[in-house]
Every structure is written in structure tokens, then in C-alpha cells.
C-alpha positions as CSV (number, residue, x, y, z in Angstrom):
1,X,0.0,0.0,0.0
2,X,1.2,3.5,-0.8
3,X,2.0,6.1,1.6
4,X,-0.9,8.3,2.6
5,X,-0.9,11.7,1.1
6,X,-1.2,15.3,2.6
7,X,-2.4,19.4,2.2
8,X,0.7,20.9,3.2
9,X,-1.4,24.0,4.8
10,X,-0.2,27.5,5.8
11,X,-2.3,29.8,7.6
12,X,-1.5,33.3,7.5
13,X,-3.4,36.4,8.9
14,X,-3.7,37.8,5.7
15,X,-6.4,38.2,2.8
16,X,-4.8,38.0,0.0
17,X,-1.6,35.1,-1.1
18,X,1.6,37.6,-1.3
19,X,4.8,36.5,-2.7
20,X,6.5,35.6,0.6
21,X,4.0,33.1,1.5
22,X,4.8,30.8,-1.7
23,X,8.7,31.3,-0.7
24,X,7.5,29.6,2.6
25,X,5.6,27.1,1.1
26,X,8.2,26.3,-1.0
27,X,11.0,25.8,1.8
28,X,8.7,23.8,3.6
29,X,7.6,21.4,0.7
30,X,11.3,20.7,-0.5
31,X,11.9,19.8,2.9
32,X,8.9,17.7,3.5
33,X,9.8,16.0,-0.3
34,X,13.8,15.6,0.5
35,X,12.4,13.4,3.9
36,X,10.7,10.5,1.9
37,X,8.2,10.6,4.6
38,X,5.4,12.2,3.7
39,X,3.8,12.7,-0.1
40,X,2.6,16.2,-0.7
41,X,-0.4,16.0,-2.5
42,X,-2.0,19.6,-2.5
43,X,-0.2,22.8,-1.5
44,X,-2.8,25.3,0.2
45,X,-2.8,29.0,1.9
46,X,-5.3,29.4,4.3
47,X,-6.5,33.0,4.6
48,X,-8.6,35.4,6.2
49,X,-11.8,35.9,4.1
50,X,-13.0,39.9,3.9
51,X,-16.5,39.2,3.0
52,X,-17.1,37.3,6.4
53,X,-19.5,39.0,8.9
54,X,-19.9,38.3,12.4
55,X,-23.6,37.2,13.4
56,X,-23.3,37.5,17.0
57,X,-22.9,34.7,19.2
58,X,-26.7,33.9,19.8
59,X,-26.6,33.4,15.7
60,X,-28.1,29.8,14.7
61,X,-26.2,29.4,11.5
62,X,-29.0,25.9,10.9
63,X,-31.7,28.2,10.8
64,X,-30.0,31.0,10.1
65,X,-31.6,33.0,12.8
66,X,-30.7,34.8,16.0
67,X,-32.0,33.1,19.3
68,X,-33.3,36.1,21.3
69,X,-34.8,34.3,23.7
70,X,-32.2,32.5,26.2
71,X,-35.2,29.8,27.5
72,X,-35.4,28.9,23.7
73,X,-31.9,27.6,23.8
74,X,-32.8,24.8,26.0
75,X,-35.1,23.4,22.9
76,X,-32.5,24.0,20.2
77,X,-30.3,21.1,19.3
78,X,-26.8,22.5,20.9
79,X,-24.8,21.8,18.2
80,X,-26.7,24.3,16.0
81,X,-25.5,27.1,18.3
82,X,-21.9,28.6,17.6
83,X,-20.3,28.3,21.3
84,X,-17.0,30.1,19.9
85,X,-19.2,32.2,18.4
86,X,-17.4,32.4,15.0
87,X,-18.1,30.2,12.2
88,X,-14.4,29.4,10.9
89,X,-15.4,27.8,7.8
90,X,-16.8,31.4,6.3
91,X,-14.1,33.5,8.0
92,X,-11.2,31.7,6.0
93,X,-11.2,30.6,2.3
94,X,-8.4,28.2,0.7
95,X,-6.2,29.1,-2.2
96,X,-3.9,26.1,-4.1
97,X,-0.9,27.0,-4.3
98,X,0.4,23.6,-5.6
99,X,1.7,24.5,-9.0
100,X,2.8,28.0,-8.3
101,X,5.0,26.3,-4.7
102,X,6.4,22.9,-6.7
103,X,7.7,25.6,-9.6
104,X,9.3,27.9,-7.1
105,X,10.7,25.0,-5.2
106,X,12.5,23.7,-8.7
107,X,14.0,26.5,-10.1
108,X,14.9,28.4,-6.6
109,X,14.5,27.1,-3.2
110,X,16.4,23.7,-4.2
111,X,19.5,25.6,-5.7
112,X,19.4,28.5,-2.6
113,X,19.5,25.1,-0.2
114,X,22.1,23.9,-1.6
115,X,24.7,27.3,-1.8
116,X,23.5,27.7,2.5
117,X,24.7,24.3,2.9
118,X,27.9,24.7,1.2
119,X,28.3,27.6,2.5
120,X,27.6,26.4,6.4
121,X,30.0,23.8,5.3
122,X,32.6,26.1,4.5
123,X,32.3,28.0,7.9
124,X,33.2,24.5,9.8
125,X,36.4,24.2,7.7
126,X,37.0,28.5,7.9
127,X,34.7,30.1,10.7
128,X,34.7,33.7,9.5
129,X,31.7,35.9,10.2
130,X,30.4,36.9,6.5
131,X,30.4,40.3,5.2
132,X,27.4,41.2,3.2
133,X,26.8,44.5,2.5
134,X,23.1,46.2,3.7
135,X,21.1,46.7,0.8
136,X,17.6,47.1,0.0
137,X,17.5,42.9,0.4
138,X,17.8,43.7,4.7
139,X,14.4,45.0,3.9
140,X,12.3,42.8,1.8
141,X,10.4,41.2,2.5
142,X,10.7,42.5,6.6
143,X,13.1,44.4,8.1
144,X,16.0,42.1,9.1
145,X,16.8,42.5,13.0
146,X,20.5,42.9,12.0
147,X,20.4,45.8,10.1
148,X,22.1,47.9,12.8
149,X,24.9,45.4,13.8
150,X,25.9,44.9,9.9
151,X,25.6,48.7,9.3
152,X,27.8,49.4,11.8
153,X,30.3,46.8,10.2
154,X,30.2,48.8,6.9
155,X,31.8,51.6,8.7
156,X,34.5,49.3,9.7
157,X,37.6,49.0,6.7
């Protein structure tokens, strides 16, 4: 019998699939795939969907009603009645990401593994801090919490 096969999922508190969240896809499927593990069969962002409004949380989403009356609740099958009081199928939405993620994984994130291993590698046999100068790329696509330290370092001859 053949392995069982998986959503890789990502949640993110956004509403719309940026850039950035297929590079993180993509690291995480190329590491899940280089494991043998686990088969990948569907690569999906989950995200926060704008068109979602809040009922309120006497809202019966069965009868699509609001229970005013708190002695009616007694005669309302419980499980019709939102105790967390959001319904998180309608606040998120799904967006595949498969093709887009097993693309970027090929011609990027595979190669870019490779050079930070050999590169890690090269620090056992050598162990010099590197010296990259600050560019726009400490920026994008978040501020990198080194900025200061490296700019300081430019300074330095």
C-alpha cells in the first residue's frame, strides 16, 4: 500500500496570497519531499476571508436565525449554536498554491539550499563571520533585526 498523502497548509493572517507566503511554502515542501516521509499532495494557503460578517454569538447558522430568547436555547439542538461564536469555515477561504510552490521550489528554493549548505560547510572548515553588505535585500520582505549590527560593520575598513 502507498503512503498516505497530505495538504501541506499554511495559515496566515492575511487576505490576499503575497509573494512571501509561496517562498515559505516552497522551503517547507522541498523539505517535507527531501524526507521520503510524507507525499505532498496539494499545497494550500489558508486566509482570512474579507467578506465574512460576524452574526453575534446567539446566531443559529442551521436556521439562520438569532436566538433572542435565552429559555429557547434549552429546545434547540446544541450543536446548532456557535459556542465560539465564529463560524471558521466562512471566516477563512483556501487558495492552491500547488503548481505556483512545486515551480518555485524547482527553479529556486532547491539551488538556494544547496549554496547555504555549502556555505555552512565552509564555515566549519574556515569560521569567518560573513560580510554582506546592507542593501535594500535587509528589507524585503521585513526588516532584518541585524540591520544595525551589519551597518555598523560597513563603517568598519
Amino acid at each position: 500500500v502507498g503512503k498516505p498523502e497530505w495538504t501541506l497548509l499554511e495559515v496566515k493572517s492575511s487576505t490576499k496570497p503575497k509573494e512571501e507566503h509561496d517562498h515559505d511554502l516552497a522551503l517547507q515542501y522541498v523539505i517535507i519531499k527531501q524526507s521520503n516521509n510524507i507525499k505532498i499532495k496539494n499545497i494550500e494557503l489558508m486566509l482570512i476571508n474579507t467578506d465574512y460578517i460576524y452574526m453575534g454569538p446567539n446566531y443559529n447558522k442551521n436556521t439562520k436565525k438569532i436566538v433572542e430568547d435565552y429559555n429557547d436555547i434549552d429546545n434547540i439542538n446544541n450543536d446548532s449554536i456557535n459556542k465560539t461564536n465564529i463560524d471558521v469555515t466562512e471566516l477563512f477561504y483556501f487558495v492552491d498554491r500547488t503548481e505556483q510552490v512545486q515551480i518555485l521550489a524547482q527553479s529556486q528554493i532547491i539551488s538556494t539550499l544547496n549554496e547555504m549548505r555549502d556555505f555552512l560547510a565552509s564555515l566549519a572548515q574556515n569560521p569567518i563571520e560573513p560580510r554582506i553588505e546592507p542593501s535594500p535585500h535587509c528589507f524585503s520582505p521585513y526588516p532584518c533585526p541585524f540591520f544595525s549590527y551589519c551597518s555598523k560593520l560597513e563603517s568598519i575598513p
